[in-house]
C-alpha positions as CSV (number, residue, x, y, z in Angstrom):
1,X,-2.6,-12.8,-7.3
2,X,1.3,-11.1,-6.6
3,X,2.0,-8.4,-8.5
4,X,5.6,-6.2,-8.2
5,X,5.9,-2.6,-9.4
6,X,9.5,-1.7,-8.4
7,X,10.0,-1.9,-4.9
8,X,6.5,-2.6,-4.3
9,X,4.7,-6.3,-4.4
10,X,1.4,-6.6,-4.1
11,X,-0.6,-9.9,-3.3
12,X,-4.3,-10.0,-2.9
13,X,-6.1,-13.6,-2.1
14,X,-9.8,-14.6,-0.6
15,X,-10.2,-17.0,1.5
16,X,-14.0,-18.7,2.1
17,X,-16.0,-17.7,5.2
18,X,-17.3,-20.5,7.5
19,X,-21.3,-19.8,6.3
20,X,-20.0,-20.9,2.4
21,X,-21.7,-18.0,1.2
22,X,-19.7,-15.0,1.3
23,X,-15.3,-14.3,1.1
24,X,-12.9,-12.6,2.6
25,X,-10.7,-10.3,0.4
26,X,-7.2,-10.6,1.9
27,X,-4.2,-8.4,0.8
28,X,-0.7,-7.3,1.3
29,X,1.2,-4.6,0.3
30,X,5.1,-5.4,1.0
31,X,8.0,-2.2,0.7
32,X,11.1,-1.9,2.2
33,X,11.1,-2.0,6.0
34,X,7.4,-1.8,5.8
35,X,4.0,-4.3,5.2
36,X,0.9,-3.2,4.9
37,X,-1.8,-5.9,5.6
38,X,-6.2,-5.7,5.5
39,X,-9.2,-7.8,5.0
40,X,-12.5,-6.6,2.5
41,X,-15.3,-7.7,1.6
42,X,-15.2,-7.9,-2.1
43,X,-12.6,-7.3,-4.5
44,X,-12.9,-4.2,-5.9
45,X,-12.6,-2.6,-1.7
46,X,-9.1,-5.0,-1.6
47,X,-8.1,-3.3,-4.7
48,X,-9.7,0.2,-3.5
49,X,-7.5,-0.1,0.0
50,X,-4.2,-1.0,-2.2
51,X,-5.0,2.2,-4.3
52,X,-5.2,4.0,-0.9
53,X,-2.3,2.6,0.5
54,X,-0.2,3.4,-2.9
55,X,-1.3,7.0,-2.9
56,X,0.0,7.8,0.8
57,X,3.4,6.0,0.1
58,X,3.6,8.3,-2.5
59,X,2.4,11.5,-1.2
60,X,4.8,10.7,1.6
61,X,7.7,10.1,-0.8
62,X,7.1,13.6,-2.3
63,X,7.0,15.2,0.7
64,X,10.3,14.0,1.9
65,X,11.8,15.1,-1.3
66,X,10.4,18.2,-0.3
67,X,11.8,18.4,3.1
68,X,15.4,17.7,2.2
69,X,15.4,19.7,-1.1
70,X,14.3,22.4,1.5
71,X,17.0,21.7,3.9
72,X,19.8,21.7,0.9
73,X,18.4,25.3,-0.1
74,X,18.5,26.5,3.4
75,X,22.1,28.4,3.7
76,X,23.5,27.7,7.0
77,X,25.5,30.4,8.6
């Protein structure tokens, strides 16, 4: 499954592990000049660690708006 929001693709797949019993949740989360790659053990954690991985790149986008809306407000002398 690929899924893109924006600049953001998402692509989850499982992959079968030697015993036959059990899978491997794969995923990859794919931005500008950055990848973001992990294994689970079901598919609800995959989609748990993309929901991680989502929230920091966001958080982290706010707080560089933050920084440079700081940096405009600072007067220089």
């Amino acid at each position: 499954m690929e899924v893109s929001t924006g600049e953001m693709k998402v692509k989850i797949w499982s992959e079968k592990v030697d015993d036959g019993r059990r899978w491997l949740w794969h995923y990859q989360v794919r931005m500008p000049g950055k990848a973001v790659r992990g294994i689970e053990l079901s598919h609800p954690r995959a989609l748990a660690a993309v929901g991680r991985v989502r929230e920091r790149e966001s958080a982290l986008a706010h707080v560089l708006d933050e920084q440079r809306s700081a940096a405009v407000a600072v007067p220089t002398l």
